[in-house]
C-alpha positions as CSV (number, residue, x, y, z in Angstrom):
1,X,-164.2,100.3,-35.3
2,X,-160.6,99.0,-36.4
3,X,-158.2,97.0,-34.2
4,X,-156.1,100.3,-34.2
5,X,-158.4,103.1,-33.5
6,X,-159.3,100.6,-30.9
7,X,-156.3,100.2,-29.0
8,X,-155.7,104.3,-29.8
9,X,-158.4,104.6,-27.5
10,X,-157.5,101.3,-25.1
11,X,-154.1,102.4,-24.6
12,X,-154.6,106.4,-23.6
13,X,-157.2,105.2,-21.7
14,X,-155.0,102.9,-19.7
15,X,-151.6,105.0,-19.9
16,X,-153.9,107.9,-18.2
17,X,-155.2,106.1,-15.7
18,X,-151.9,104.4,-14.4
19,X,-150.2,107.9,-14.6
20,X,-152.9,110.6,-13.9
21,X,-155.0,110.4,-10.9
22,X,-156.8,113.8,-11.4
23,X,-160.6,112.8,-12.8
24,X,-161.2,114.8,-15.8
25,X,-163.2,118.0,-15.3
26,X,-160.9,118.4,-12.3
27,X,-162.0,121.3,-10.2
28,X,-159.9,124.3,-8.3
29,X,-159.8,126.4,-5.5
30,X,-159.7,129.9,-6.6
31,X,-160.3,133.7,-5.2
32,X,-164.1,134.5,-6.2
33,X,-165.8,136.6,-3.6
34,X,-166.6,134.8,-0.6
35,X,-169.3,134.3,1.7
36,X,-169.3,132.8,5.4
37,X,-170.5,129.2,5.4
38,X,-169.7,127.5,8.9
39,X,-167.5,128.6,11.6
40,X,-164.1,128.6,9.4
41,X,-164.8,128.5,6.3
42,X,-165.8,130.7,2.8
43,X,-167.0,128.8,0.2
44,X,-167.1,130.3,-3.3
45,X,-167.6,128.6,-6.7
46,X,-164.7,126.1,-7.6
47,X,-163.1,127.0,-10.5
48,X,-163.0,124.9,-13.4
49,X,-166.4,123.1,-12.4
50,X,-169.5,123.5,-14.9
51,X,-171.4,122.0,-11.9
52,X,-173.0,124.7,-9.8
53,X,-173.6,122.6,-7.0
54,X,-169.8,122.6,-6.3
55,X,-168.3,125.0,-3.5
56,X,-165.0,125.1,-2.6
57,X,-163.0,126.1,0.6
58,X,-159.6,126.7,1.8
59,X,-158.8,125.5,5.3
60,X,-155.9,126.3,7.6
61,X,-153.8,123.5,9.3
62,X,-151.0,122.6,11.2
63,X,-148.4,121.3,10.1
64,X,-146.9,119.8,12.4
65,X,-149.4,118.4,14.8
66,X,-147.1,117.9,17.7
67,X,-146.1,121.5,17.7
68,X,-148.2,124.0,18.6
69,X,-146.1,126.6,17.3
70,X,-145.9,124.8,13.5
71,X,-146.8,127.0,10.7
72,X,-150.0,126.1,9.1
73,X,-150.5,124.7,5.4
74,X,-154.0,125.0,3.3
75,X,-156.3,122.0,3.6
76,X,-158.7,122.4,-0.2
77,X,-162.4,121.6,0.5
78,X,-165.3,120.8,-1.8
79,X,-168.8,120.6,-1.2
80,X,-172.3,119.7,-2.8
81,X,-175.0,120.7,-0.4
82,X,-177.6,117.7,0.6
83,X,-180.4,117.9,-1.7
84,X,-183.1,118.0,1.3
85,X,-182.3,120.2,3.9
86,X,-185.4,119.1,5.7
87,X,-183.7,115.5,5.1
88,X,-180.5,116.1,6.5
89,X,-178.4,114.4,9.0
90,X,-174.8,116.0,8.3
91,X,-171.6,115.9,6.6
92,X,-169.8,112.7,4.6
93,X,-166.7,113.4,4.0
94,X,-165.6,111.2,0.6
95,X,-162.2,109.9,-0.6
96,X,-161.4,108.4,-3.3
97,X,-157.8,106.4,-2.9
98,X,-154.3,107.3,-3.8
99,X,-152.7,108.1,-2.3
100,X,-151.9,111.3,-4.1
101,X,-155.4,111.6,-5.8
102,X,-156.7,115.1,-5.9
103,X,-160.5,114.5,-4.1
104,X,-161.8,117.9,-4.7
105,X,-164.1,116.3,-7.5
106,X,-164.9,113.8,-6.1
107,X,-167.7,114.8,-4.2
108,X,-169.2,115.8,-7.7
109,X,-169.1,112.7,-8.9
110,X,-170.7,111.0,-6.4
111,X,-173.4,113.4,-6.6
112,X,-173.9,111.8,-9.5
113,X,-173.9,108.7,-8.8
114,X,-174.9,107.8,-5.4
115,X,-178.7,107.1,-4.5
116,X,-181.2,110.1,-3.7
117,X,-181.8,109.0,-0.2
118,X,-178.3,109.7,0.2
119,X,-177.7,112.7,-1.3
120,X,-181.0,114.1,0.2
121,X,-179.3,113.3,3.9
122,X,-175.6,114.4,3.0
123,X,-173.5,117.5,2.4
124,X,-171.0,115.5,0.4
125,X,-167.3,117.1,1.4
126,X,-164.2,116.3,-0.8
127,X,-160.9,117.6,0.0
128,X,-157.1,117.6,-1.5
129,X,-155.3,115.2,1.3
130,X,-152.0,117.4,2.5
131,X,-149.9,117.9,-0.2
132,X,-151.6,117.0,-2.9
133,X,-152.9,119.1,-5.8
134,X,-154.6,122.7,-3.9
135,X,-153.7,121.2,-0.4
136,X,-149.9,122.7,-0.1
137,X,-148.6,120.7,-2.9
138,X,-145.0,119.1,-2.4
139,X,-142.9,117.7,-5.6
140,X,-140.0,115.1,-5.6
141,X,-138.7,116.4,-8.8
142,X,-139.3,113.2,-10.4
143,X,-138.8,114.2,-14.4
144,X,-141.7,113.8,-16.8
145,X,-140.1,111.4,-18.6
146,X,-140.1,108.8,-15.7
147,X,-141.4,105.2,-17.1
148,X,-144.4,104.1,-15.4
149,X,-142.3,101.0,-14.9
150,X,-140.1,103.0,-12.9
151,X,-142.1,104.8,-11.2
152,X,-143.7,100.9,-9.7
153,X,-140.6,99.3,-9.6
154,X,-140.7,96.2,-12.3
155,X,-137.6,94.3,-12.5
156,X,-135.6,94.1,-15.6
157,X,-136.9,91.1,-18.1
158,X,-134.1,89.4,-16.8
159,X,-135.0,89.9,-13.1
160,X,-132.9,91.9,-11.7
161,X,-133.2,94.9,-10.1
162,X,-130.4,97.1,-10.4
163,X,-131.9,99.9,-12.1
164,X,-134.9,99.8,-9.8
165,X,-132.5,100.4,-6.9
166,X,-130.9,103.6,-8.6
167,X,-133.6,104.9,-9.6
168,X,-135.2,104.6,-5.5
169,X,-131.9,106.0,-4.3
170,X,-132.0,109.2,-6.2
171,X,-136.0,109.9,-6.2
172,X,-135.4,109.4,-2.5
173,X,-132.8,112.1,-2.2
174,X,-134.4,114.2,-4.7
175,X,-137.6,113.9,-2.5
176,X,-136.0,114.9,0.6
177,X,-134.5,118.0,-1.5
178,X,-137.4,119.4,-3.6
179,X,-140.2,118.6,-0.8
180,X,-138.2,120.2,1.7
181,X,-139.5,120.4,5.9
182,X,-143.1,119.2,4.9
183,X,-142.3,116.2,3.6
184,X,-142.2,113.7,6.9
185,X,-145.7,115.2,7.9
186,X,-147.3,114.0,4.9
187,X,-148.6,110.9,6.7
188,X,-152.1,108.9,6.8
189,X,-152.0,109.9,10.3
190,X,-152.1,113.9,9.8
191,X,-154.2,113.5,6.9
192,X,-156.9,111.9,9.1
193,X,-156.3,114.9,11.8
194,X,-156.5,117.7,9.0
195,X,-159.8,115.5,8.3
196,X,-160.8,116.2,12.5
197,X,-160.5,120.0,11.7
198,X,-162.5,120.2,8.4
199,X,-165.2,118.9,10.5
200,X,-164.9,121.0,13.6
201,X,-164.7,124.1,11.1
202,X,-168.0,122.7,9.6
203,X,-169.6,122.6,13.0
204,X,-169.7,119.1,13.2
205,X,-169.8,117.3,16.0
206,X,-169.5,113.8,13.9
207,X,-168.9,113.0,10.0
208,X,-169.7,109.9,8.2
209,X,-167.1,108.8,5.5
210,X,-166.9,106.7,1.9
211,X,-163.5,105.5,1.2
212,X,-162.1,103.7,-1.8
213,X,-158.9,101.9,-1.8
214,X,-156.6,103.6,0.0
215,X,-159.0,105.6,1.3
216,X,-160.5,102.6,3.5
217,X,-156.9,103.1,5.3
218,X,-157.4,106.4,5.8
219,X,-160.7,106.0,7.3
220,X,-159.7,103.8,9.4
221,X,-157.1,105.5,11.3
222,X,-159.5,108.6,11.3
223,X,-162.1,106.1,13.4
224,X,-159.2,104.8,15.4
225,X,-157.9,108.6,16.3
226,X,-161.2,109.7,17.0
227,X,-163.9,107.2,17.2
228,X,-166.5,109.2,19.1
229,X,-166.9,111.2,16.1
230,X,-167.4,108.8,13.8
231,X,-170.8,108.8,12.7
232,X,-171.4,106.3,9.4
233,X,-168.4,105.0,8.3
234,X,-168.2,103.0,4.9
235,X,-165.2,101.8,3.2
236,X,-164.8,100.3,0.2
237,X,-162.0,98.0,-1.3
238,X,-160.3,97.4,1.5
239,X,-156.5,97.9,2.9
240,X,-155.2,95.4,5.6
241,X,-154.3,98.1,8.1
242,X,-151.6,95.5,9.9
243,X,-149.8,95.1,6.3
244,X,-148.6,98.5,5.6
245,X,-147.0,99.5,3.0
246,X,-144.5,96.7,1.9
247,X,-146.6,93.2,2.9
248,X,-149.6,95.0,1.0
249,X,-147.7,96.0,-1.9
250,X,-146.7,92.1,-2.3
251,X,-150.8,90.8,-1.7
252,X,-151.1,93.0,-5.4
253,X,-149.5,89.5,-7.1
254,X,-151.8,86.8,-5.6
255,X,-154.7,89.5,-6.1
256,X,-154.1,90.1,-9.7
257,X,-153.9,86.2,-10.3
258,X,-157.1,85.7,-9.0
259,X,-158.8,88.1,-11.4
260,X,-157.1,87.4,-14.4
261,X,-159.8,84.5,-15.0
262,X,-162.3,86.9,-14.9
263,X,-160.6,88.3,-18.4
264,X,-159.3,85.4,-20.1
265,X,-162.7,83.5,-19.9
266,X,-164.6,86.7,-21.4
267,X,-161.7,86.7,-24.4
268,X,-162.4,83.0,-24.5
269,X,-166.1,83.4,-24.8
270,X,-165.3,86.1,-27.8
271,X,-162.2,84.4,-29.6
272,X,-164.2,85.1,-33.2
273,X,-163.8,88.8,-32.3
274,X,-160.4,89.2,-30.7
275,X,-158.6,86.2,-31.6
276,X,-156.6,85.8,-28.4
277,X,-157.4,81.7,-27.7
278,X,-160.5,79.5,-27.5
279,X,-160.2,78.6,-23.6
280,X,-159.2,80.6,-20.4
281,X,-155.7,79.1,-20.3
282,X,-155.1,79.6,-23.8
283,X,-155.9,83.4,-23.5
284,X,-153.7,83.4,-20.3
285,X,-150.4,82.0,-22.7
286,X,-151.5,85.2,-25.0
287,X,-150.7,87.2,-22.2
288,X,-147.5,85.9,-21.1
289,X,-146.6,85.7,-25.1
290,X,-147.4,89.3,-25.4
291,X,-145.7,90.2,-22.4
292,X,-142.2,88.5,-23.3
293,X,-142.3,89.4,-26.8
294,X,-142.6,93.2,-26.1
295,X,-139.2,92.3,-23.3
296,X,-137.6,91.3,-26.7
297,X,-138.9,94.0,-28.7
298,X,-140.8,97.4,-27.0
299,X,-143.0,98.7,-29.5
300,X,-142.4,102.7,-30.1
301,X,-145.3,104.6,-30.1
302,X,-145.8,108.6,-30.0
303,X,-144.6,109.9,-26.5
304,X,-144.1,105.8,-24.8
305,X,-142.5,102.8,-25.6
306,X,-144.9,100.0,-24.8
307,X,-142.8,97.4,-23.3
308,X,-143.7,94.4,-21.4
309,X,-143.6,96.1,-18.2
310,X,-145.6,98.6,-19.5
311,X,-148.2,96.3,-21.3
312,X,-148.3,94.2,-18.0
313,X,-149.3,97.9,-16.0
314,X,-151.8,98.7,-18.4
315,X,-153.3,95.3,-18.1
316,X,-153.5,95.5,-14.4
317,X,-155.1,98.8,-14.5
318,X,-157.6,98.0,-17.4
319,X,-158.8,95.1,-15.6
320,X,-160.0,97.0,-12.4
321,X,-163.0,97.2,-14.4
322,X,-165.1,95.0,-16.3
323,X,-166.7,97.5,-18.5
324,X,-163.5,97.9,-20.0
325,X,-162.7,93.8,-21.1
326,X,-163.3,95.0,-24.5
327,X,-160.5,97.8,-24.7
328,X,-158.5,95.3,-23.0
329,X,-159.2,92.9,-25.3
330,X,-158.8,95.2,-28.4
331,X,-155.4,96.3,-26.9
332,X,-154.3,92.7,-26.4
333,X,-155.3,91.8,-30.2
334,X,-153.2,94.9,-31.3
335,X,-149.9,93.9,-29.8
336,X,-150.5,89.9,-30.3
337,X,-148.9,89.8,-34.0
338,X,-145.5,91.2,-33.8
339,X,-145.0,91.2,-36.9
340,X,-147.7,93.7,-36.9
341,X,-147.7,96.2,-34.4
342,X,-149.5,99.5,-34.0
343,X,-148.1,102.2,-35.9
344,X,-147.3,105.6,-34.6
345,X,-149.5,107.0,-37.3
346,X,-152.6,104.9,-35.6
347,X,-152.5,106.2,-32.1
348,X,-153.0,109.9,-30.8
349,X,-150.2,111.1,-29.6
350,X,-151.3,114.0,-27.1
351,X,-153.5,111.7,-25.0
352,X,-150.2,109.3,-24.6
353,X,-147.9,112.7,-23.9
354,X,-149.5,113.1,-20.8
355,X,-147.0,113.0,-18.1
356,X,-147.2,111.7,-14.3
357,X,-147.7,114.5,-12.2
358,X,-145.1,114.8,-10.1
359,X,-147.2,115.8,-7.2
360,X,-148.5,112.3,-7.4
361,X,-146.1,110.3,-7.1
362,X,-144.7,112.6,-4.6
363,X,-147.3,112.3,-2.3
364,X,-147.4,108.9,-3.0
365,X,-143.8,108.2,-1.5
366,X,-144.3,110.8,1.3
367,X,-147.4,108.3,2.6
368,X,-146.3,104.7,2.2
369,X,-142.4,105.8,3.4
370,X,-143.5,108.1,6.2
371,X,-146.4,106.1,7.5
372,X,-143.9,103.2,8.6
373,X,-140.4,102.5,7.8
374,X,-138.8,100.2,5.5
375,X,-136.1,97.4,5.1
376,X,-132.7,99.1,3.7
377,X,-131.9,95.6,2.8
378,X,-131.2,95.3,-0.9
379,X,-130.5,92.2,-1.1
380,X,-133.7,91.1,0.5
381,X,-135.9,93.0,-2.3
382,X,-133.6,91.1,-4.8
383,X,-134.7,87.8,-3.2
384,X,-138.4,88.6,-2.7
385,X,-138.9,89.7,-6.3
386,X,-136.9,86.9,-7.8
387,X,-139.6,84.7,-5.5
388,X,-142.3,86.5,-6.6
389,X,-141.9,86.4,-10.0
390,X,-142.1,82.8,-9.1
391,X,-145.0,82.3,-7.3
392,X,-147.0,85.3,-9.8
393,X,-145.5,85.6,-13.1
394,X,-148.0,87.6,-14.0
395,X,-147.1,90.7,-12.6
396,X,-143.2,90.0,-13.1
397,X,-141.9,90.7,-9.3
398,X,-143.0,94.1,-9.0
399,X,-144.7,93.6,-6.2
400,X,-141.8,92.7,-4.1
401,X,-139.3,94.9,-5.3
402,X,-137.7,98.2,-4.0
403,X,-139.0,101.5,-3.2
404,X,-137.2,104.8,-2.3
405,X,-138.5,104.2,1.1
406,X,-135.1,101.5,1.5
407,X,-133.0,105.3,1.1
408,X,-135.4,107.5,2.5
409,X,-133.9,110.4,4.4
410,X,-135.9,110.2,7.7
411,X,-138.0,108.1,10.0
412,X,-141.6,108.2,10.3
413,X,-142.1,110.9,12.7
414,X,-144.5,108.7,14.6
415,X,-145.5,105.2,15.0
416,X,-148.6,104.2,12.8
417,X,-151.6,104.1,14.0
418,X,-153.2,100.7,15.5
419,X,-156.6,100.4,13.9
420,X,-158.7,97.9,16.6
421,X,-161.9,97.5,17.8
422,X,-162.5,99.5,20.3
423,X,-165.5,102.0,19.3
424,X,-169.0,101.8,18.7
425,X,-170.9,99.3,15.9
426,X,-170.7,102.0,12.9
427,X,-168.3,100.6,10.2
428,X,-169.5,98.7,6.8
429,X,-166.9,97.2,4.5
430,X,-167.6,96.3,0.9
431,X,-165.1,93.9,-0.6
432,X,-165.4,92.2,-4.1
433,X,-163.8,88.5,-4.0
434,X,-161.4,89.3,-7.0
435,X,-160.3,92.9,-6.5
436,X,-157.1,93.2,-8.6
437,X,-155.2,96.1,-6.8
438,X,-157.0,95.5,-3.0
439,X,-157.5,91.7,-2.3
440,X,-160.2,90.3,-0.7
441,X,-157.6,88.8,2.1
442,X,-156.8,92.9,2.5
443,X,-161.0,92.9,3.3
444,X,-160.7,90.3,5.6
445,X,-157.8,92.0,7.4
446,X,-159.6,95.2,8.2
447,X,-162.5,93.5,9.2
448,X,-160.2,91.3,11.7
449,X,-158.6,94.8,13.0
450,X,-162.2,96.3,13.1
451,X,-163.6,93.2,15.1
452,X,-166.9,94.0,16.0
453,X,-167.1,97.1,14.6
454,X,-167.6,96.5,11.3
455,X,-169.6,94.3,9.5
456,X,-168.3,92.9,6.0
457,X,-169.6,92.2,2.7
458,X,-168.0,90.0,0.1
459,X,-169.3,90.3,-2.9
460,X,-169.3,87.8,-5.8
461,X,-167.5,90.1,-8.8
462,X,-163.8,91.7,-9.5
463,X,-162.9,95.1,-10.1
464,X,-161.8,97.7,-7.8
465,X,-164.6,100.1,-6.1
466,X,-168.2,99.0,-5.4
467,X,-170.7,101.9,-4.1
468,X,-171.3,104.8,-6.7
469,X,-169.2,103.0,-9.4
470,X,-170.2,99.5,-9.6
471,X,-172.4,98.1,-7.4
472,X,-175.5,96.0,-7.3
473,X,-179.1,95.5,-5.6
474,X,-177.9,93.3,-2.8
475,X,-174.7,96.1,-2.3
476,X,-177.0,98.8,-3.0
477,X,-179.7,97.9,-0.5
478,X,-177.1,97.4,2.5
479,X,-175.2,100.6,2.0
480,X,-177.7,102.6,1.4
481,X,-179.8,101.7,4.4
482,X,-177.1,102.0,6.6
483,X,-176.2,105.1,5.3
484,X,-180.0,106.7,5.8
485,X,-181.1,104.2,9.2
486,X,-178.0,103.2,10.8
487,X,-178.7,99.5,10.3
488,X,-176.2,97.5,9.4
489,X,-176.5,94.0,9.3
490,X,-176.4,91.1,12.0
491,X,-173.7,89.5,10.9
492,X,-171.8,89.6,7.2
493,X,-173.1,88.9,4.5
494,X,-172.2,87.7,0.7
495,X,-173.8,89.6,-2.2
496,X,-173.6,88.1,-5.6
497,X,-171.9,90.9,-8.1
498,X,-173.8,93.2,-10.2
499,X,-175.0,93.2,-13.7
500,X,-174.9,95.3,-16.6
501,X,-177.8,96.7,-16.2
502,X,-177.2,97.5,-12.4
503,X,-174.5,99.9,-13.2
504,X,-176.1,103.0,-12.2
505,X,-176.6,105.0,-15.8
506,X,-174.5,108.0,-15.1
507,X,-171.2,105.9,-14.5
508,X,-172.2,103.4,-17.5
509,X,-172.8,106.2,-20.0
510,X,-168.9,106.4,-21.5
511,X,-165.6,105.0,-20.8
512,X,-164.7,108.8,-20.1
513,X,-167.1,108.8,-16.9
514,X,-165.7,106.1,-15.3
515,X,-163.9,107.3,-12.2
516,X,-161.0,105.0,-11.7
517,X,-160.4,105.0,-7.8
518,X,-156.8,103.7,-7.6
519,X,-154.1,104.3,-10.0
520,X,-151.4,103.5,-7.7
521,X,-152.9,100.9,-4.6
């Protein structure tokens, strides 16, 4: 394969998953004939699933919890049966981050993926979180056209943050427009309630959970709301409950320069292929290289302009996953001559046309500015970012910089949550030691909050997302037999990471069946 039907691939790849959370294959809702399943719901076949297994459901909610009289929205539900029913213990309910990630498929994946003890003792449920995708969908108006770069607020090359600060004035008025009297209940804190009634319509006096990313937030407010229905509870790349949303949107810096060695050695290790430097640290100076030369000089391609903030987003997305060094690589390789850079007649243009949903990003804001409220200081975001880009050059101050949330047009309509310990023994985290977008000091955080609660496993890899995407025996083993006994261990444990040949077969097979859990936290 050529340098430049590699990165054709690489950067679609990578453009698609920092801009479109949907998994591909992304199943609906529709209006089939119904029966009765449970004591408020009809499931019917989900439209635009192949897979057979897949039931959908639409669910009623409030919402506004605090009102009794509020006018409901419609929660989207997804099911795959368990695949003993002489096996079964009950209902997990899976999701897979965000936020603003569509989780209707989801369940469908992990069908796939997750072992057969499992799947013989679950009815996997996925749902669209409020406002997202079927679930009542709310829009900012945010234009197709919005840069990635935009959209997570990089600084200019130069630094400053001028244009990130117009743009979070006007997508904050433009969200409090177009999303209208739903927008400040689209909170972590509903969307954990709405999660209470999809059980109670499923007759369940319990559920256990899986959650990725932000997901691990989410279930953690569910177990703090209602921790007496809490069954098996495992979360997976974990977010510091006490370090929402701004302090955990700044941990993204240190946590990206810890796994950057992870990338730069394999490069090193294959400089006669890529070309990109002999050692770690010269591989490292190809990044920042790279990165200032395409400030200079963005590189037009059909449908984007890859600039350095761009090619510094698609980095940090590409490296969630080892599987994908070579792409990353490839792409790297492609942009490192600037005297030769890809063409627009070497890259497909309809794969980088794809816009961000707006419903997204939407959703995105509503959570991490309704969940807790922010500094309207701008000058303090100008003097964290110029700090930041500092202490991590690598990810240019981005961290630190502003969101709408500094202009947003209400308060949180309730305090957030306190996740603590009080509840039974019944939580397992999974943390990998060089998560780019979740840290492992995020891990350690939850497990703090959680106390004795949970019990935590560090595991010895990067990447983003462990169980059903990349796991490995010593991961594996724990999960799974707390998932089917209830055991979880003593005290926690460290795993060592997983090798190529642990990654379960159905995720390995092709790039395209990688589900990518986070493409915002």
């Amino acid at each position: 394969m050529s340098k430049l039907s590699r990165v054709r691939w690489t950067v679609a790849a990578a453009v698609l998953a920092a801009l479109v959370p949907a998994a591909a294959g992304q199943a609906n809702t529709g209006q089939a004939p119904a029966e009765p399943a449970g004591p408020g719901l009809r499931w019917q076949p989900c439209v635009g699933s192949a897979d057979s297994r897949l039931e959908c459901a639409d669910l009623p909610v409030p919402r506004d919890y605090r009102d009794s009289r509020s006018e409901t929205i419609t929660i989207a539900v997804s099911r795959v049966k368990a695949a003993d029913p002489a096996e079964r213990r009950g209902i997990m309910l899976v999701n897979p981050g965000g936020p603003g990630i569509s989780g209707i498929d989801f369940a469908r994946y992990l069908a796939g993926t997750l072992p057969a003890e499992v799947l013989d003792r679950y009815d996997l449920i996925g749902f669209d979180p409020r406002g997202v995708g079927r679930s009542t969908p709310i829009s900012c108006g945010t234009p197709e056209t919005t840069p990635v770069d935009l959209i997570l607020p990089y600084p200019a090359p130069d630094g400053t943050i001028d244009r990130n600060i117009a743009y979070a004035r006007a997508t904050a008025q433009s969200c409090a427009a177009t999303a209208g009297d739903l927008l400040p209940h689209i909170t972590t804190a509903n969307t954990a309630r709405d999660m209470d009634r999809i059980r109670a319509a499923l007759g369940e006096s319990k559920i256990s959970y899986l959650g990725l990313s932000y997901g691990t937030y989410l279930g953690a407010v569910y177990i703090s709301l209602f921790p007496r229905r809490a069954d098996r509870i495992v979360l997976d790349s974990a977010v510091d409950p006490t370090r929402v949303w701004y302090d955990f949107m700044r941990s993204k810096g240190e946590a990206f320069a810890l796994r950057l060695p992870d990338f730069t050695g394999w490069a090193a290790a294959r400089d006669d292929t890529y070309h990109l430097g002999v050692t770690s640290g010269e591989v490292e100076r190809t990044y920042y290289r790279i990165a200032e030369q395409l400030d200079r000089t963005p590189v037009e391609l059909p449908e984007i302009t890859v600039n350095g903030n761009v090619f510094r987003q698609l980095t940090l997305r590409t490296i969630e996953d080892d599987r994908a060094f070579g792409d990353l690589a490839a792409f790297w390789q492609a942009f490192s001559d600037p005297a030769n850079p890809p063409t627009t007649e070497t890259v497909t243009p309809t794969k980088l046309a794809e816009p961000a949903p707006d419903n997204s990003i939407a959703v995105l804001y509503a959570i991490v500015c309704g969940d807790v409220s922010w500094s309207r200081d701008t000058g303090q975001y100008a003097r964290n970012t110029a700090a930041h880009r500092r202490a991590y050059p690598a990810t240019a101050g981005w961290p630190a910089n502003i969101w709408p949330c500094a202009f947003w047009a209400h308060r949180p309509v309730e305090p957030p949550v306190t996740v603590t310990d009080r509840g039974p023994r019944n939580v397992l985290i999974l943390q990998n030691q060089r998560d780019p977008s979740t840290s492992w000091r995020n891990g350690y955080g939850l497990r703090r909050a959680l106390g004795d609660r949970a019990a935590f496993i560090t595991v010895d890899a990067g990447g983003h997302g462990i169980y059903g995407i990349r796991s490995g025996p010593c991961t594996d083993a724990i999960t799974t037999e707390f998932l089917t006994s209830g055991r979880l261990p003593a005290r926690d444990r460290f795993c060592q990471g997983p090798s190529p040949e642990d990654v379960p077969a159905a995720v390995a097979r092709t790039a395209a069946t990688r589900w990518r859990p986070s493409p915002w936290l």
